[in-house]
Every structure is written in C-alpha cells, then in structure tokens.
TORKOL-4160 file (C-alpha; in steps of 0.2 Angstrom, whole numbers, padded with zeros to 4 digits, m for minus):
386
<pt num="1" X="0432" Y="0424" Z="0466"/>
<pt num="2" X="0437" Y="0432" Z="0483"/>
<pt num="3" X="0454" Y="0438" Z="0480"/>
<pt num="4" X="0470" Y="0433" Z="0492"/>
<pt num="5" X="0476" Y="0442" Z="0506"/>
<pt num="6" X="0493" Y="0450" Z="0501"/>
<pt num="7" X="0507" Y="0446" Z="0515"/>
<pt num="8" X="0524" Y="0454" Z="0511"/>
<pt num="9" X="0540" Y="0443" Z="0518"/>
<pt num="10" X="0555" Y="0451" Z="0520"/>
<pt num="11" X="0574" Y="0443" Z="0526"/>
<pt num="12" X="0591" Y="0446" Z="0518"/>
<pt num="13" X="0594" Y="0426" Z="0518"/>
<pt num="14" X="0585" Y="0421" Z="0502"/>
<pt num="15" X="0583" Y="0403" Z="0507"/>
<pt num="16" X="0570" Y="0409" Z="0520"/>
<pt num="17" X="0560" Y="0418" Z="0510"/>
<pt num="18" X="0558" Y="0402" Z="0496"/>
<pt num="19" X="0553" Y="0393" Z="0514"/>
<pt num="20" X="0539" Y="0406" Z="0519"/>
<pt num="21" X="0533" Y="0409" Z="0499"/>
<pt num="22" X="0530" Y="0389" Z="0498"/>
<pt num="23" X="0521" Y="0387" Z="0513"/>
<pt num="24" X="0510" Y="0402" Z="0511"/>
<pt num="25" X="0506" Y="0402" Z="0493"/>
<pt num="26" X="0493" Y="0391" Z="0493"/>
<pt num="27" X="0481" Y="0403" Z="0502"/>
<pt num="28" X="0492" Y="0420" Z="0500"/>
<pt num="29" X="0496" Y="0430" Z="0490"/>
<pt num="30" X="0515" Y="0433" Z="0494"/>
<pt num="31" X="0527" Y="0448" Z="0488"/>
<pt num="32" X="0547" Y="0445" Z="0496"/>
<pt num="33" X="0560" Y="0458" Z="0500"/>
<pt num="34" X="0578" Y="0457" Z="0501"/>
<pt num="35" X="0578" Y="0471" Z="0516"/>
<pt num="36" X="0571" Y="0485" Z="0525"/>
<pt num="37" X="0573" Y="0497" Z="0512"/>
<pt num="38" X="0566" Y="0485" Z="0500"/>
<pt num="39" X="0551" Y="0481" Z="0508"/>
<pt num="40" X="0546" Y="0499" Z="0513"/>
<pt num="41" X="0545" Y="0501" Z="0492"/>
<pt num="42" X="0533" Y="0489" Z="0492"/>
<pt num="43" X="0522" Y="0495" Z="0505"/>
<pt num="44" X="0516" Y="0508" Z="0492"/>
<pt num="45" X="0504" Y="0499" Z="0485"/>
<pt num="46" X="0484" Y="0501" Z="0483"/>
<pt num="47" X="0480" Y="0493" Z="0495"/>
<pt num="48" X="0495" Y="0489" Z="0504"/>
<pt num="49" X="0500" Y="0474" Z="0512"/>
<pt num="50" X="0488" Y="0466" Z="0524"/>
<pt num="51" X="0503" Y="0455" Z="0535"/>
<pt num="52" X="0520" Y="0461" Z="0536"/>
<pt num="53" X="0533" Y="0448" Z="0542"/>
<pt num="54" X="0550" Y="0454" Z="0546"/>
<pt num="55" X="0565" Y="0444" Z="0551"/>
<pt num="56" X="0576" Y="0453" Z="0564"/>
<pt num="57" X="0594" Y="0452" Z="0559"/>
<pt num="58" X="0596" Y="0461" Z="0542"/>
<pt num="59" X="0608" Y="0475" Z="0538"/>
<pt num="60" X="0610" Y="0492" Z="0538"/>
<pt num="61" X="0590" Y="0490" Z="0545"/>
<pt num="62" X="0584" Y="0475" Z="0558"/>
<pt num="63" X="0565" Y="0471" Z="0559"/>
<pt num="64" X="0559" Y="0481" Z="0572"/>
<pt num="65" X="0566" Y="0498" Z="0565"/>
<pt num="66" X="0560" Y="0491" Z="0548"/>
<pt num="67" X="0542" Y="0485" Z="0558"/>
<pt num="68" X="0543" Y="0502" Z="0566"/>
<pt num="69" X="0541" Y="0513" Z="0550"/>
<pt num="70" X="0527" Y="0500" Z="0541"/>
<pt num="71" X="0519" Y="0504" Z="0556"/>
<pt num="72" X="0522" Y="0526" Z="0552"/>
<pt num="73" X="0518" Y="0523" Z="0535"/>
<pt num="74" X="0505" Y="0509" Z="0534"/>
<pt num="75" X="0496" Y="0508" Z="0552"/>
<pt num="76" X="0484" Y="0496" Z="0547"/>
<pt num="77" X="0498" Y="0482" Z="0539"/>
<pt num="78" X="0500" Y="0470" Z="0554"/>
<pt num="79" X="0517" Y="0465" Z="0558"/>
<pt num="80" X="0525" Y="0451" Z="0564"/>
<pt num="81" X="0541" Y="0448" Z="0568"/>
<pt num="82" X="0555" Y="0435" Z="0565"/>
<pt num="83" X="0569" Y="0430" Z="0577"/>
<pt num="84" X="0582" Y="0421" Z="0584"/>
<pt num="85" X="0585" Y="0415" Z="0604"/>
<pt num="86" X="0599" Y="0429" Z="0605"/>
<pt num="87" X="0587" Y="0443" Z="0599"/>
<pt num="88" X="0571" Y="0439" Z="0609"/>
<pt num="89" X="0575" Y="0453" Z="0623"/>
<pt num="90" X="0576" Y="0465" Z="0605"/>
<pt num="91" X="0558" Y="0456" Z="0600"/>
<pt num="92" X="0552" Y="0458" Z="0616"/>
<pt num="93" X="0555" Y="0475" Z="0619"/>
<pt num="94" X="0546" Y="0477" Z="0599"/>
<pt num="95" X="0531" Y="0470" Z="0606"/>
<pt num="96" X="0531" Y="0479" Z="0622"/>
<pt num="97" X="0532" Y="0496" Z="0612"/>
<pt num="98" X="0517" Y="0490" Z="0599"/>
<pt num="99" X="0527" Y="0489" Z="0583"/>
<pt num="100" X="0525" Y="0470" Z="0580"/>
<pt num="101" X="0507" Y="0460" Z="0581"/>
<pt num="102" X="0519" Y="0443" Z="0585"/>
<pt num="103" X="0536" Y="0438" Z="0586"/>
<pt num="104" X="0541" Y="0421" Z="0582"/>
<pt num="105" X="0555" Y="0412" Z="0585"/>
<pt num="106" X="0566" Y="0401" Z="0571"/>
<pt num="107" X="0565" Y="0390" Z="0566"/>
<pt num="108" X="0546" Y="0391" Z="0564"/>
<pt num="109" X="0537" Y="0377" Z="0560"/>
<pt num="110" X="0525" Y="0379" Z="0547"/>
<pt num="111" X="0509" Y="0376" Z="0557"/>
<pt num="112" X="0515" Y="0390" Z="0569"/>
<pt num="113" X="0518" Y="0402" Z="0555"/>
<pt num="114" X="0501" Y="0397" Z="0546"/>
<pt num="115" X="0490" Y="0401" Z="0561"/>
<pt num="116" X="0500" Y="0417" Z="0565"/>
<pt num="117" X="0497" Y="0424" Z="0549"/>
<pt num="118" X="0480" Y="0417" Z="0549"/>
<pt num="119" X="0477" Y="0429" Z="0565"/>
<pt num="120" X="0484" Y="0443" Z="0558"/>
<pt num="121" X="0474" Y="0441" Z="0542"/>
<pt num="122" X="0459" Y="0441" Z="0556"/>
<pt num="123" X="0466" Y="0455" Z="0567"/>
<pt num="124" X="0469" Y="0465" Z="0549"/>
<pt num="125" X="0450" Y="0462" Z="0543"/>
<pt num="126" X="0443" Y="0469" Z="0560"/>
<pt num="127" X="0457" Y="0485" Z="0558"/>
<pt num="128" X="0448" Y="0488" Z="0541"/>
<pt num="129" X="0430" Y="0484" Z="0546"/>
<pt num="130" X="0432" Y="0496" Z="0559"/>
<pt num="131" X="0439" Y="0510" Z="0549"/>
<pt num="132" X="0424" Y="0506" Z="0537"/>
<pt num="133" X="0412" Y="0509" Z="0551"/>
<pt num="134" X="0418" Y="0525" Z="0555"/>
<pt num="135" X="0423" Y="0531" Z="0538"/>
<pt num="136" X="0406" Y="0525" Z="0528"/>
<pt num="137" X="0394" Y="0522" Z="0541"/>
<pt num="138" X="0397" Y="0535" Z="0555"/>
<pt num="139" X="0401" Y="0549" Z="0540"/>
<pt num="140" X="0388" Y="0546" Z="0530"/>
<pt num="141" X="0375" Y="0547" Z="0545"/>
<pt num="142" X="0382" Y="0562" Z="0549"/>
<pt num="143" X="0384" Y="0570" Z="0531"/>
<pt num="144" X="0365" Y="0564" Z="0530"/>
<pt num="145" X="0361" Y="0576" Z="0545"/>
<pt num="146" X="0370" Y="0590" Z="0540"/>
<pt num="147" X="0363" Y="0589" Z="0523"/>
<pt num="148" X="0344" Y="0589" Z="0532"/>
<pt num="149" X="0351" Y="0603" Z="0544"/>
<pt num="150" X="0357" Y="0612" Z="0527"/>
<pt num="151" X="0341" Y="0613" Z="0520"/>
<pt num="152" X="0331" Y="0617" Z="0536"/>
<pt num="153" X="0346" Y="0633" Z="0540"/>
<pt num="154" X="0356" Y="0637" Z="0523"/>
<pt num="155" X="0365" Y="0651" Z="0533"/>
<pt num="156" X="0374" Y="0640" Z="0547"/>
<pt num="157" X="0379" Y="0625" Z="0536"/>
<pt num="158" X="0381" Y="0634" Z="0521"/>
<pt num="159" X="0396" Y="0643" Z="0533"/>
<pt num="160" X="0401" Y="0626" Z="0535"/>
<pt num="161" X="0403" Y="0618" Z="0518"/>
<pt num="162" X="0414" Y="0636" Z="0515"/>
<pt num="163" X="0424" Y="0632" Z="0531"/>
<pt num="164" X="0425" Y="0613" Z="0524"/>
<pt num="165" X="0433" Y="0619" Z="0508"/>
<pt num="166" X="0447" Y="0632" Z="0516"/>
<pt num="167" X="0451" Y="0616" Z="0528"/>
<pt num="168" X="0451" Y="0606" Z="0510"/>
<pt num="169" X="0461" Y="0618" Z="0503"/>
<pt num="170" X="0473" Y="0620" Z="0517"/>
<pt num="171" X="0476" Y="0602" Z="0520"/>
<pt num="172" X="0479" Y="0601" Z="0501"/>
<pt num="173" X="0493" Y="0613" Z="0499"/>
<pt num="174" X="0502" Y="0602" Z="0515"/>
<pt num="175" X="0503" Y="0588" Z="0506"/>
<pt num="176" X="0489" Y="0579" Z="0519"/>
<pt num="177" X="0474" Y="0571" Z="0515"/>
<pt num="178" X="0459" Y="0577" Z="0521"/>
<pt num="179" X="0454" Y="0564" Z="0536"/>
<pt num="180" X="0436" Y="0560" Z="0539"/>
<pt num="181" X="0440" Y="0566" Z="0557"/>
<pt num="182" X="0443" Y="0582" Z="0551"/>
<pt num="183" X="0428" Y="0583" Z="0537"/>
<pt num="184" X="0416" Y="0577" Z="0550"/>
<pt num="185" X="0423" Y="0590" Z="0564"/>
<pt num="186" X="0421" Y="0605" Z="0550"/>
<pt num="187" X="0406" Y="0602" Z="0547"/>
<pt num="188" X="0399" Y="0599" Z="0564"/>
<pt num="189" X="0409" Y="0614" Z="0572"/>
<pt num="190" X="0392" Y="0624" Z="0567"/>
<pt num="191" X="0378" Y="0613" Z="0574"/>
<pt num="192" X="0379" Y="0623" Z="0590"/>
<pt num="193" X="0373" Y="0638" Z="0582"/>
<pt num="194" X="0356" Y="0631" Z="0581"/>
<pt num="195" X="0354" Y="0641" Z="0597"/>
<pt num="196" X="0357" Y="0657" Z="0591"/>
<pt num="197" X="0345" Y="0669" Z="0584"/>
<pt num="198" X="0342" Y="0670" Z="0565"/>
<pt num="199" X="0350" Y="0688" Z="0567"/>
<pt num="200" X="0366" Y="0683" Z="0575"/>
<pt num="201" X="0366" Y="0669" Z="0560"/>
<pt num="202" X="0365" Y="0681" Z="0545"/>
<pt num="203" X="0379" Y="0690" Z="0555"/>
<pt num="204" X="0391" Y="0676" Z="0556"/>
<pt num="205" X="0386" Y="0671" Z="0539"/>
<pt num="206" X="0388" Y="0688" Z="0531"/>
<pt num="207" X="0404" Y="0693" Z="0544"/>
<pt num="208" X="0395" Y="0706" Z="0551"/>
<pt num="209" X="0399" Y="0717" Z="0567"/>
<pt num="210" X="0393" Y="0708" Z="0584"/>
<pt num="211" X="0383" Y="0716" Z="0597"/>
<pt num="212" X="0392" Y="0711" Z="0614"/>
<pt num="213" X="0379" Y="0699" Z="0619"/>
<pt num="214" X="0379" Y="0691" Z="0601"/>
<pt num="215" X="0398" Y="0689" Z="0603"/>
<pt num="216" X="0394" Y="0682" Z="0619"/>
<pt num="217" X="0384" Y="0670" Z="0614"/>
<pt num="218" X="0393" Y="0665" Z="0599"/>
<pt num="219" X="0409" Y="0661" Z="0610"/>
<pt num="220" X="0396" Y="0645" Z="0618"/>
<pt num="221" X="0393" Y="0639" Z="0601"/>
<pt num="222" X="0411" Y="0626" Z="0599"/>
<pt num="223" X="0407" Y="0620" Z="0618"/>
<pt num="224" X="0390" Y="0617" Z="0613"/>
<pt num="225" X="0395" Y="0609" Z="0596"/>
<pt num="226" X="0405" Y="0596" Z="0607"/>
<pt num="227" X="0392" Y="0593" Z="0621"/>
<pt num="228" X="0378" Y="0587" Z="0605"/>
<pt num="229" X="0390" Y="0575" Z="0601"/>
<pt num="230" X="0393" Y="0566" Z="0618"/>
<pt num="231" X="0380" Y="0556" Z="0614"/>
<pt num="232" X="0387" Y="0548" Z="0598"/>
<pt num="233" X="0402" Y="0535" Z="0603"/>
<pt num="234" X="0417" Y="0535" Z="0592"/>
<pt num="235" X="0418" Y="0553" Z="0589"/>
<pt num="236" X="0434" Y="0556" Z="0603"/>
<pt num="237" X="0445" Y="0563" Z="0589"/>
<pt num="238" X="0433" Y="0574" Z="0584"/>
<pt num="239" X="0428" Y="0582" Z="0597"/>
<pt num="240" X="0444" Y="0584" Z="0601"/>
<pt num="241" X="0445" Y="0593" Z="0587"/>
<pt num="242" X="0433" Y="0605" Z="0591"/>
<pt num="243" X="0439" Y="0608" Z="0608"/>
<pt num="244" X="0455" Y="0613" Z="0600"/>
<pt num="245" X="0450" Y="0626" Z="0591"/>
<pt num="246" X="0448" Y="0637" Z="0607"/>
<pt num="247" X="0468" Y="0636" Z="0609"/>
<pt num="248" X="0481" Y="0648" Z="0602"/>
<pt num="249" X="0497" Y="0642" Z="0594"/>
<pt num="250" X="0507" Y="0652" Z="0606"/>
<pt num="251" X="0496" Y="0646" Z="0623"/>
<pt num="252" X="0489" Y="0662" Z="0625"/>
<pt num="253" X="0473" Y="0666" Z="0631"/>
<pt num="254" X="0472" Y="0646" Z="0630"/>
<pt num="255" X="0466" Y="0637" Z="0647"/>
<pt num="256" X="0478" Y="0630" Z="0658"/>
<pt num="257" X="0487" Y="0614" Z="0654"/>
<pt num="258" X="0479" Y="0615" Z="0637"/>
<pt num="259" X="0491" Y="0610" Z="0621"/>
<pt num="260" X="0501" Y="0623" Z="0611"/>
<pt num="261" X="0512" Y="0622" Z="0598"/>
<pt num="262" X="0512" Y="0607" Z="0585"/>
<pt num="263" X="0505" Y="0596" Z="0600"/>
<pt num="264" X="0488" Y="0606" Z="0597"/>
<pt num="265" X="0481" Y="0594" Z="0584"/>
<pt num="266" X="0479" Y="0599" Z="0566"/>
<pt num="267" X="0462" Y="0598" Z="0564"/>
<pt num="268" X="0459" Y="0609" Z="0576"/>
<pt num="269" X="0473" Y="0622" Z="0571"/>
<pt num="270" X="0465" Y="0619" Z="0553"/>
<pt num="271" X="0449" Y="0624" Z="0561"/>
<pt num="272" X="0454" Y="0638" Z="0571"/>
<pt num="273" X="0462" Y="0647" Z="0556"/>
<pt num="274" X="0450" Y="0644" Z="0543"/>
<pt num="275" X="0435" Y="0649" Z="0552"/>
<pt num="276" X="0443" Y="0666" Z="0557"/>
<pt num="277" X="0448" Y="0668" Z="0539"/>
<pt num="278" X="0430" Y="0664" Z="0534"/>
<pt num="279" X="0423" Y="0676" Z="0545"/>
<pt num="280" X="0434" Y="0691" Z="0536"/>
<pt num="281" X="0432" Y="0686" Z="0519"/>
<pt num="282" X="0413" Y="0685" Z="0519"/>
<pt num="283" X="0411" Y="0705" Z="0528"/>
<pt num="284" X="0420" Y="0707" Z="0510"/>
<pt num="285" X="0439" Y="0709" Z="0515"/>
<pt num="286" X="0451" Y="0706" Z="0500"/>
<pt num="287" X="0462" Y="0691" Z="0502"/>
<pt num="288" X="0478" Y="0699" Z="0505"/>
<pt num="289" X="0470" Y="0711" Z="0516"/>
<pt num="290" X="0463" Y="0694" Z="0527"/>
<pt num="291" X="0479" Y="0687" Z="0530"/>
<pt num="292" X="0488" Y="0704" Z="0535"/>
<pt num="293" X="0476" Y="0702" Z="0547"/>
<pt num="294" X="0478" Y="0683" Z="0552"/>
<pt num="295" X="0497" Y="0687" Z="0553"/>
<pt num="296" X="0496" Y="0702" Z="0565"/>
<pt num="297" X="0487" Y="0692" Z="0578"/>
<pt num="298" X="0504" Y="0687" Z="0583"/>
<pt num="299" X="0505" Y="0666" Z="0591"/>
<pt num="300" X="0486" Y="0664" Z="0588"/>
<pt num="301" X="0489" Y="0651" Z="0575"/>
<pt num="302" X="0501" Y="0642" Z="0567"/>
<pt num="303" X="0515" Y="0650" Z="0554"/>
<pt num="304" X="0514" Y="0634" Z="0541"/>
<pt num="305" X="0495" Y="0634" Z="0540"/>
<pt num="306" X="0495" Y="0654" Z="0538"/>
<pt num="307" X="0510" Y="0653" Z="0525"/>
<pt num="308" X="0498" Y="0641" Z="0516"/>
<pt num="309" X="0486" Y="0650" Z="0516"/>
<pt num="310" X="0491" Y="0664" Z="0509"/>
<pt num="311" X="0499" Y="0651" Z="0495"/>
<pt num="312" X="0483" Y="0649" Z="0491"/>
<pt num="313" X="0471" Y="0665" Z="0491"/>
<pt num="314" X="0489" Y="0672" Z="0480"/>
<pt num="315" X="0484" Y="0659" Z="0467"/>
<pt num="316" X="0470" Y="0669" Z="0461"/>
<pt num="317" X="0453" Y="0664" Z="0454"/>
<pt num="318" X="0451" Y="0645" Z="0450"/>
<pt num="319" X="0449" Y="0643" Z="0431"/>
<pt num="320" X="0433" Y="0631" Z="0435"/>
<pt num="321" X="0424" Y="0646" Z="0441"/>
<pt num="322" X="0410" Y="0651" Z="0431"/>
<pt num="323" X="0391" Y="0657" Z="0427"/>
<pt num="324" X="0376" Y="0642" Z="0422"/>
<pt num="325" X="0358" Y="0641" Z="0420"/>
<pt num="326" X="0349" Y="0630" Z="0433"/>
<pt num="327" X="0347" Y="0618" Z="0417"/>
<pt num="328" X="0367" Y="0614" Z="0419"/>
<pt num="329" X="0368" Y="0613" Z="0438"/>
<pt num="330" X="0375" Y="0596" Z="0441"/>
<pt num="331" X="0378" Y="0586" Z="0456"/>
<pt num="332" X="0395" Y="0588" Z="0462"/>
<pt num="333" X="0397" Y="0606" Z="0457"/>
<pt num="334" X="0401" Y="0620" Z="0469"/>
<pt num="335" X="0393" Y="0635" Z="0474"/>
<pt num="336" X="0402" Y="0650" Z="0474"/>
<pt num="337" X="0389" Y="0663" Z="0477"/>
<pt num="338" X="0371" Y="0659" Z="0487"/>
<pt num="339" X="0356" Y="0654" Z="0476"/>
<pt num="340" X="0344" Y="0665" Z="0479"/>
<pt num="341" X="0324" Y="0666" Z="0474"/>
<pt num="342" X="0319" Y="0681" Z="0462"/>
<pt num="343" X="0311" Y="0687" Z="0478"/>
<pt num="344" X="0328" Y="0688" Z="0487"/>
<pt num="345" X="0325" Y="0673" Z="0499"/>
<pt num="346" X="0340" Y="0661" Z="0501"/>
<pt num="347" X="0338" Y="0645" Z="0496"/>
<pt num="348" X="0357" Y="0636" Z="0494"/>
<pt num="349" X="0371" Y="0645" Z="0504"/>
<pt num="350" X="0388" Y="0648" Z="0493"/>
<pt num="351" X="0400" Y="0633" Z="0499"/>
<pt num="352" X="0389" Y="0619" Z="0497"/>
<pt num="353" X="0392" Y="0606" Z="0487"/>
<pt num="354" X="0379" Y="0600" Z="0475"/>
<pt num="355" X="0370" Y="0586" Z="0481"/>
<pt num="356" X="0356" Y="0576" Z="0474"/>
<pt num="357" X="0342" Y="0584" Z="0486"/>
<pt num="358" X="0348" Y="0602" Z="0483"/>
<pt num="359" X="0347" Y="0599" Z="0465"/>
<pt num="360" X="0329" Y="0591" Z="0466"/>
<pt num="361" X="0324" Y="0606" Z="0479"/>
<pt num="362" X="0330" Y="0620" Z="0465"/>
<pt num="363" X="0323" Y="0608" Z="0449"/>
<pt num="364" X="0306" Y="0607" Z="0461"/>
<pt num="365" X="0303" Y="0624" Z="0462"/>
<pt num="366" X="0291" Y="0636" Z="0450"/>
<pt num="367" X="0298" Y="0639" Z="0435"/>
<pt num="368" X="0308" Y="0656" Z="0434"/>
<pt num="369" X="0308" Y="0658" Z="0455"/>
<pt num="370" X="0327" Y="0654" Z="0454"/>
<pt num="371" X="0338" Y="0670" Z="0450"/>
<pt num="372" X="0352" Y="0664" Z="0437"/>
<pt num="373" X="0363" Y="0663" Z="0429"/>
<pt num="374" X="0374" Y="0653" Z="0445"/>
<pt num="375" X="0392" Y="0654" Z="0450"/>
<pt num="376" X="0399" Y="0638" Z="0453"/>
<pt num="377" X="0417" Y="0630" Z="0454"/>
<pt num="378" X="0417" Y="0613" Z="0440"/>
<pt num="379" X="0427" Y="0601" Z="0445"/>
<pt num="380" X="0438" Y="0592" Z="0432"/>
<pt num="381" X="0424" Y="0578" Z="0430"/>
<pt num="382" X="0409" Y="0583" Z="0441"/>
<pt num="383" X="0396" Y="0570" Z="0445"/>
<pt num="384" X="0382" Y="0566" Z="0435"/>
<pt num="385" X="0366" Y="0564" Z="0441"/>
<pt num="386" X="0359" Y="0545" Z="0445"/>
C-alpha cells in the first residue's frame, strides 16, 4: 500500500484547520499546528513534511517568518502560503524572496487548494528524486571508481579513505552531518595524483620530505582533480569544494577575489585542514605535536575546525581499535595500519574501509601471504558479509 503524502497545516483560527483537514484527508495524510512555533516542532520528523501550508496572520510569528525557517530547517518541505487581500504585498514579497511554493488567497475554494497541493506534492517528489540521483546514483558511481582506483593505486586512495575519516571525524565533533558533497570531494581530491610518479606517491602517502620539483608538481594535483571532473554534470558544489581548498581562512596567499573567512565553504575548509594534518601525522608526528603546528601557521585555516581538531586527536585511542586474523576481517571494519604481503608488498592502505572486493582480494590470495594479525577500528555493529 503506497503510503500518503504527509502535509502539515498550520493557522491560529482552529475552524480553518478542521476545513483544510476535511478536504485533504481523503488523499493526505494531515498533521495541524496551532502556530509557528508549533509547527516547527513537528517538522522533526523522519521524514519530515512533504507540503507545508502556512496562513499569514498568526502571532508572535506570521507565515512567511514561520515559511522562512521550514525552508532553513527542512529545504526540501515545500511551502505554501495562506492569505488575505490586505497581506498579499506581505505574500508577494515571500514569493519573490523564494520562501513559499504558492500563495493563496482566502477564502480558498477547495478545488484551488486540492490542485495546489497536488503540485507541490509533484514539485516535492522531483526535489527528492533529484537528491536520490545525486546521493545513490552519482555517489555510488563514483564510490565504485574510487574503489577500482583503490585497488589499482593503494597509496593514493588509501590517503583518501584517511583524509575521508579526519573530515568524518571533524564534521562529527561540529555537530554537521557528513554531506555527500563533501564524502564525494574527499575522496576525489586524490584523483589528480595519478600523474605523479610512484615515488612522489609513497612520499605523500608516508609524509615524506619533497624534492622541489615533486612539491611542484604536487601543488597541480587539486587543479587537476577538478579539471577530471568537468566532464561529470552535477558535480558544481564539489568542485567547488576542491577549489577551495587552495584558500587560506585569513585570504593570504589566496587569489584575488577569492573567498575568506566563513564565506570559504566548509567542505573545502574541512579539506584544506585535514589534508595538512594527514600529511604530518603519516611522517610519524604525535598528535599534539600536529596541531601546534596547524596552529602556528597563523589565518591558514579556520580556529573552529583546528579547536576541533584537537578535541578529537586529545580523546586518545578509540576503544574499537584492535588486532584480528584475516579469518575475522569483516566488511565494514576499518583499517588502521596497511595490510601488507609477508613479502612486504602493500596490498590495502590503512584508511580504507572494508569493502566486499577488498575482502575477496585478501580471502583470494595464497594462504599465509598476508602478514597478520590486522589493526582495525570495529564499529559498534560492523557489516556482515552478503
């Protein structure tokens, strides 16, 4: 049974909302608020509200403030807003500033309220179905590359999957959810280094001292990053991402006109920090010793993400951490430390998650050619194979 598209009414006058509940229950399910205040309570469901529909006049908050934060809070809700003739210059200057879907006047006939819904159920259902392209299809293309990528190079994607978990982690500890736009740019921000020598790699990977020309060359690789993806459509905020790793928090050294400050966006000031951070950490730099360093390079990044940052390398060692056989390696788990061969040959950089093809490449080779036991990071519930 396909269930009913949730449409949230709110109005102080609660005759109104008894009219819109009876001439929408048929074929929606309907939730009513009293007010503003109210009906921003309600929008913290899972899922929230498809259609919002706001009369104009209520106190202490009118529709279009109310409309303005479902739109802050719940972008994809669509909103629609109710008034009077003496508020329409108020409903049209809502609609001019993109807070409401619709404005109708009232008294509405039913018929005109039924078919404004009905397009903002359908203008709602193309939000989502877009966000699912680019969330399920566009990510999992790309995770589907970078995990082919991974197994071909270990060293640059496996310094990707470590730069994807101190963006994780940093993003975490800010109380912000880690955005596919973000995930995605993380973990493409290495693509570019397909260019570089295997020797400039193991540097990068290992944190190693450049040569001039190897700096050099390293400096092309975020511009490089960015020019692959050109020719992938829906990719803007990502590449911006990447190009905003390049700017300092303070605009120094960054080009002209470029961003600064909170304007730089956080993806890239997530990047930017964590990648640096990586870079010290892998040459062998204790924690504290890291972020001393972030911290003298005064107005390179941004104080919040570098007070975060040390929030979470002063938390110490995770208590998930620990030693396995490759008989208990489970998809899911984290590597903390590269699986190598007994020959000494890489085979899985640390960082990576566990994926099913890593676990069938390990479980495919010769018995014995794995060095164990492994250090990985357990989730709370890992995933079990399929």
């Amino acid at each position: 049974m396909t269930e009913l598209i949730h449409v949230l009414c709110v109005d102080d006058e609660p005759r109104v909302l008894e009219g819109l509940v009876l001439n929408l229950r048929r074929n929606y399910r309907v939730s009513t608020a009293p007010n503003g205040q109210a009906g921003l309570a309600l929008l913290d469901g899972d899922p929230p509200p498809a259609v919002v529909v706001s009369d104009m006049r209520m106190p202490e908050m009118n529709g279009a403030t109310f409309l303005s934060h479902v739109k802050e809070r719940s972008p994809d809700t669509v909103r629609i807003l109710l008034t009077g003739q003496t508020d329409l210059d108020s409903a049209i200057a809502a609609v001019n500033h993109g807070q409401v879907f619709r404005f109708l006047t009232k008294p509405c006939n039913p018929q005109t309220l039924l078919a404004a819904i009905q397009a903002a159920a359908e203008q709602h259902r193309l939000i989502t179905a877009e966000r699912e392209l680019l969330e399920k299809t566009l990510k999992g293309s790309i995770k589907a590359l970078t995990e082919i990528l991974s197994l071909a190079n270990p060293l640059i994607f496996g310094r990707a999957s470590r730069l994807k978990q101190h963006a994780a982690d940093l993003m975490a500890e800010l109380g912000v959810p880690l955005s596919w736009e973000v995930e995605v740019a993380v973990m493409l921000s290495q693509i570019g280094c397909i260019v570089l020598s295997p020797a400039n790699n193991e540097k990068l990977y290992y944190g190693r001292p450049l040569t001039p020309e190897e700096t050099e060359s390293t400096q092309c690789v975020p511009t490089l990053s960015r020019q692959l993806l050109d020719s992938i459509p829906r990719l803007d905020a990502v590449r911006a991402i990447l190009e905003a790793q390049d700017y300092t928090f303070d605009g120094s050294g960054s080009p002209r006109g470029a961003p600064r400050g909170e304007s730089i966006p956080l993806g890239g000031r997530v990047l930017k920090l964590a990648n640096d951070y990586d870079f010290l950490e892998a040459a062998g730099t204790g924690p504290g010793v890291a972020i001393g360093t972030l911290q003298s390079r005064k107005g390179r990044y941004d104080p919040k993400l570098l007070d975060a940052l040390s929030r979470i390398k002063g938390k110490g060692v995770s208590p998930g951490v620990g030693e396995i056989g490759l008989a208990s390696l489970q998809t899911g788990m984290i590597l903390i430390q590269d699986v190598t061969s007994t020959a000494g040959a890489l085979l899985v950089a640390r960082g990576h998650e566990v994926t099913p093809a890593i676990l069938g490449r390990l479980r495919g080779l010769p018995p014995s050619s794995v060095r164990e036991p492994l250090v990985v990071f357990v989730p709370a519930e890992p995933k079990r194979e399929e």
